[in-house]
C-alpha positions in Angstrom: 42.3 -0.2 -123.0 42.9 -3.7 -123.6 45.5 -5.7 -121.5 47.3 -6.2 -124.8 48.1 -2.8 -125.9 48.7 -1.9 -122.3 51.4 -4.2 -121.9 53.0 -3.0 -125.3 52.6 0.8 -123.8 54.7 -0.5 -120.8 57.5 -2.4 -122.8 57.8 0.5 -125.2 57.9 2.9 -122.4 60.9 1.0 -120.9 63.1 1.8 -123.8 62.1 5.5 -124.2 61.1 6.8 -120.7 58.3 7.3 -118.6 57.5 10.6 -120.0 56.0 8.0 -123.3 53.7 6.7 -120.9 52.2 10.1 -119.9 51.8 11.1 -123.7 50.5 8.1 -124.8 48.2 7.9 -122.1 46.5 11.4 -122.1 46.1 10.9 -126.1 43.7 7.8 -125.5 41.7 10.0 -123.1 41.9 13.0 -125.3 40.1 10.4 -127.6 37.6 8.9 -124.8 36.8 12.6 -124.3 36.1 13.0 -128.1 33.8 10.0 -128.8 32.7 8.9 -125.6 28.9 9.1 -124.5 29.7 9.4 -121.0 31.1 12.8 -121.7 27.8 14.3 -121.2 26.9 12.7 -117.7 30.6 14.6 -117.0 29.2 17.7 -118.2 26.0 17.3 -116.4 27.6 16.4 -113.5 30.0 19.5 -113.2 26.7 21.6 -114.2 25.5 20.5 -110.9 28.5 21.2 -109.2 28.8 24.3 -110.0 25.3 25.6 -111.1 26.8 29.5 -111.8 29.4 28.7 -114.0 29.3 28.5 -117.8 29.0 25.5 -119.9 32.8 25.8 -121.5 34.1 25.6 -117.4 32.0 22.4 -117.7 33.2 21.5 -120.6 36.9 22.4 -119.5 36.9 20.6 -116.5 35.0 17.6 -117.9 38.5 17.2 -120.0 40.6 17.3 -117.1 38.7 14.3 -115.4 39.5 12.3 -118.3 43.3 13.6 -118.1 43.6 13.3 -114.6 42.3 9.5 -114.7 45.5 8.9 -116.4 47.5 9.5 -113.9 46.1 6.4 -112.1 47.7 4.6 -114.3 50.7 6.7 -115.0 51.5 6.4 -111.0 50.9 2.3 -111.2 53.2 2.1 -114.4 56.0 4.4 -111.8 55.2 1.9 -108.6 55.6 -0.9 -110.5 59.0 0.2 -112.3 60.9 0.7 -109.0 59.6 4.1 -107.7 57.7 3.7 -104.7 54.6 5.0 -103.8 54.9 7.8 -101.3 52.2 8.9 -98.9 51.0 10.6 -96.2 48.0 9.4 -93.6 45.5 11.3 -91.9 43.0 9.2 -89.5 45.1 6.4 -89.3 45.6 5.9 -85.4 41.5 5.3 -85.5 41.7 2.2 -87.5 44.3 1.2 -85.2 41.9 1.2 -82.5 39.7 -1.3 -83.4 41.8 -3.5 -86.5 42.8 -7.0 -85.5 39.8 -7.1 -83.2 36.3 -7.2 -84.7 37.6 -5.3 -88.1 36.0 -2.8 -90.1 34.5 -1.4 -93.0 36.5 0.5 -95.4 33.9 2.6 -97.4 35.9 3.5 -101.0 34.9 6.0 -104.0 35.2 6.8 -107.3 36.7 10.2 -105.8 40.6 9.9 -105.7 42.5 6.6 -106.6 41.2 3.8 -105.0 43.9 1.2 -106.2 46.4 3.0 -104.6 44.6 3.1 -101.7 44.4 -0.2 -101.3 48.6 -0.8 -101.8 49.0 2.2 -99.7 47.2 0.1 -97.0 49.4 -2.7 -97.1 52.5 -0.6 -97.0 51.3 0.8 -94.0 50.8 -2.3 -92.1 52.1 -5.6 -93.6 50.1 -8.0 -91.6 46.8 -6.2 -92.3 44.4 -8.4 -93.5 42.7 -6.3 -96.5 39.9 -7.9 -98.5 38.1 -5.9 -101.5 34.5 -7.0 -103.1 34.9 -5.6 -106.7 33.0 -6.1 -110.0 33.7 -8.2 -112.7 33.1 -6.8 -115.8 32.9 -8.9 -119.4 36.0 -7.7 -120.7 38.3 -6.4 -117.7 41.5 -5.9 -120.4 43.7 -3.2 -117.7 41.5 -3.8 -114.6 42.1 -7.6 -115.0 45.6 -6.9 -114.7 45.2 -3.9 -111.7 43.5 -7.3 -109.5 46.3 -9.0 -110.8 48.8 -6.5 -108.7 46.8 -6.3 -105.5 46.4 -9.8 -105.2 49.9 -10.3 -105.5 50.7 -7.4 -102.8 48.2 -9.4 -100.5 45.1 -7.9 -101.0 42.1 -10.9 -101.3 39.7 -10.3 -103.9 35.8 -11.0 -104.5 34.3 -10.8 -107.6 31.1 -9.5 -108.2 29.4 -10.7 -111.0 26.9 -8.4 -112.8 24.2 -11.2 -112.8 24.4 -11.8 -109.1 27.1 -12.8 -106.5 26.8 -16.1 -103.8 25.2 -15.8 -101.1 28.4 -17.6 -99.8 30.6 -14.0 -100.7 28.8 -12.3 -97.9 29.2 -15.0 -95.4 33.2 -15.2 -96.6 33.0 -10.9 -95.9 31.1 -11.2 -92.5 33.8 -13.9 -90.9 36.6 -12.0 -92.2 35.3 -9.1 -90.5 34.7 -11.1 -87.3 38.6 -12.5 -87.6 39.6 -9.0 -87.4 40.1 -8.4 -90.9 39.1 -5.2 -93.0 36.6 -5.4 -95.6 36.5 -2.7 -98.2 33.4 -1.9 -100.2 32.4 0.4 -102.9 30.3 3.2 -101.6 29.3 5.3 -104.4 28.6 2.4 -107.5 25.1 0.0 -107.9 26.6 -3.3 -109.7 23.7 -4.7 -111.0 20.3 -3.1 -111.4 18.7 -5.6 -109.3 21.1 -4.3 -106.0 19.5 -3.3 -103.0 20.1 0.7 -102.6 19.6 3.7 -100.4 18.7 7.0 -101.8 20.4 9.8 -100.3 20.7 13.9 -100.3 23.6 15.1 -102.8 24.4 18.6 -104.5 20.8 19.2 -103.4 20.0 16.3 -105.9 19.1 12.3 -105.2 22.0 9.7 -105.3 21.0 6.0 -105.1 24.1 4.5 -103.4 24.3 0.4 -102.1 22.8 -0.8 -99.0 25.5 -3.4 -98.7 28.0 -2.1 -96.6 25.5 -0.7 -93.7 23.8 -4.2 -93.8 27.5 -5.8 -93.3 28.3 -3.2 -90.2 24.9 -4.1 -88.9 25.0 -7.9 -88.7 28.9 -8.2 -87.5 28.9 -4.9 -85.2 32.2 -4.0 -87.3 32.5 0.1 -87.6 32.6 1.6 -91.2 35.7 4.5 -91.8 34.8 6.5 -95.2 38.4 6.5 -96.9 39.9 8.9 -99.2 43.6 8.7 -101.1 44.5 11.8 -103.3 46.9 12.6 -105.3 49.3 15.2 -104.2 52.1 15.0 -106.3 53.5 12.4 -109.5 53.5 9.0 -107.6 52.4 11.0 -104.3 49.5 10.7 -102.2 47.7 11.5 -99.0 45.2 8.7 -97.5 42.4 10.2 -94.7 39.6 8.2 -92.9 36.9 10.3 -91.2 35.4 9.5 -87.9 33.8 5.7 -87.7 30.3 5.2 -88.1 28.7 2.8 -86.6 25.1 1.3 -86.6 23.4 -0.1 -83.3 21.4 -2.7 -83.6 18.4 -2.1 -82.8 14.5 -3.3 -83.4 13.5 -4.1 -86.8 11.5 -1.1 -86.9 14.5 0.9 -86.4 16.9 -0.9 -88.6 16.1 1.1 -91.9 15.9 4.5 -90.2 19.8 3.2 -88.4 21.1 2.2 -92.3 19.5 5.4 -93.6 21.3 7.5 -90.9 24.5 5.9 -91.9 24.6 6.3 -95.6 23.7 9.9 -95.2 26.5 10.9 -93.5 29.2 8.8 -96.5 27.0 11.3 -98.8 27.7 14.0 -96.7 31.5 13.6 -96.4 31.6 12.5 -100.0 30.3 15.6 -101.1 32.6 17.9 -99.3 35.5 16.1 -100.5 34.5 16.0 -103.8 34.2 20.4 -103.7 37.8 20.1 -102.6 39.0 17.6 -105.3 36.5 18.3 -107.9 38.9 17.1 -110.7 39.2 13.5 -109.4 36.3 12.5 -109.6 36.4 9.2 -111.8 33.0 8.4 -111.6 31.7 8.4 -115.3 27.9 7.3 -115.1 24.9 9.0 -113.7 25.3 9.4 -110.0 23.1 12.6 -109.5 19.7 12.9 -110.1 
């Protein structure tokens, strides 16, 4: 949607009530669903997921992925008109051990609502110093305006370009980390097609995920916490981090078996949260093949 008509959607939702939003909202995916091309990888996906059920559960819960994307916005559109975010935290006293001191790696998805996960990070603890590597894409329209928001909560942002980042980015990512910062990275999405990856084991399938964020723990030392933030209620959610994972270094020899290690066991927690929160899974290209 373009920032345009998003921001008319909001001002027209002021006057009549939030419940406009919602409508409005799940119509344009209703739409997406309709004409999209992606719908396809959706149904392929869940076909994968769950190999014994029919093509019309596919189909079904293909449609409530693109329903239950809405509610990303739908929850943003509540925080940012004076309801406040409420959340639980499971995990949380792990970070704590090691934030503020050599930092850490905060592994996101495309399973749950990142965005909020980010603000729910802040409210946690104010001084946290969060920065987030995200891509830029040629015509951002509503994401331009969710960086927008987390910049002005606190949140520092790097761009990604889809023809190549600066060398200089990862330098700015590995001295933040060092200054005891937390560095978030996206675990499950290749930028450009020219990005270093890892292929992994998934749904008994291959998933090609980046190499970026176990090449960051391995240089600065800095642990990596897979994070999850679901949606447990309208405008409610519950963040967890697993268990750090951390990669020794070692001899060059051993370096690749080290990262390969690593990003095996983010596929493997990935995929046992995604079976418990099939429907939020808002990752629309090819992922499994």
């Amino acid at each position: 949607m373009r920032a345009f008509w998003y921001k008319i959607l909001e001002s027209l939702t002021g006057l009549v009530g939030s419940w406009f939003f919602a409508v409005v909202s799940r119509i344009i995916a209703a739409g997406y669903f309709l004409f999209s091309k992606n719908v396809r990888e959706s149904k392929r996906f869940y076909g994968i997921l769950y190999p014994r059920k029919s093509r019309l559960y596919h189909l079904l819960c293909s449609f409530r992925q693109y329903q239950n994307f809405t509610t990303i916005h739908y929850d943003r559109f509540l925080a940012g008109h004076g309801r406040p975010t409420e959340f639980t935290s499971r995990g949380w006293e792990k970070l704590e051990k090691v934030v503020h001191e050599k930092g850490a790696i905060l592994l996101m998805s495309h399973l749950g609502n990142w965005e909020i996960a980010a603000q729910l990070l802040k409210q946690q603890e104010q001084q946290l110093k969060l920065l987030l590597y995200m891509g830029v894409k040629e015509k951002e329209g509503v994401e331009g305006l969710q960086k927008e928001q987390l910049q002005e909560s606190g949140v520092k942002i790097i761009g990604v370009e889809r023809d190549g980042g600066s060398p200089f980015d990862a330098v700015e990512g590995i001295r933040f980390l060092q200054e005891g910062g937390l560095v978030s990275m996206t675990g499950d999405i290749l930028w450009r097609s020219d990005q270093k990856s890892i292929s992994v084991n998934f749904l008994g399938g291959t998933a090609h995920i980046p190499e970026a964020p176990y090449v960051f723990a391995m240089v600065s030392g800095a642990p990596i916490f897979c994070f999850f933030s679901f949606r447990v209620g309208k405008n409610r959610y519950e963040f967890s981090l697993a268990e750090p994972i951390y990669i020794e270094r070692r001899s060059r020899a051993d370096r690749r078996e080290q990262i390969q290690g690593a990003a095996q066991k983010y596929a493997d927690l990935l995929e046992e949260q995604l079976r418990s929160h099939a429907l939020e899974w808002y990752h629309f290209d090819r992922f499994v093949d």
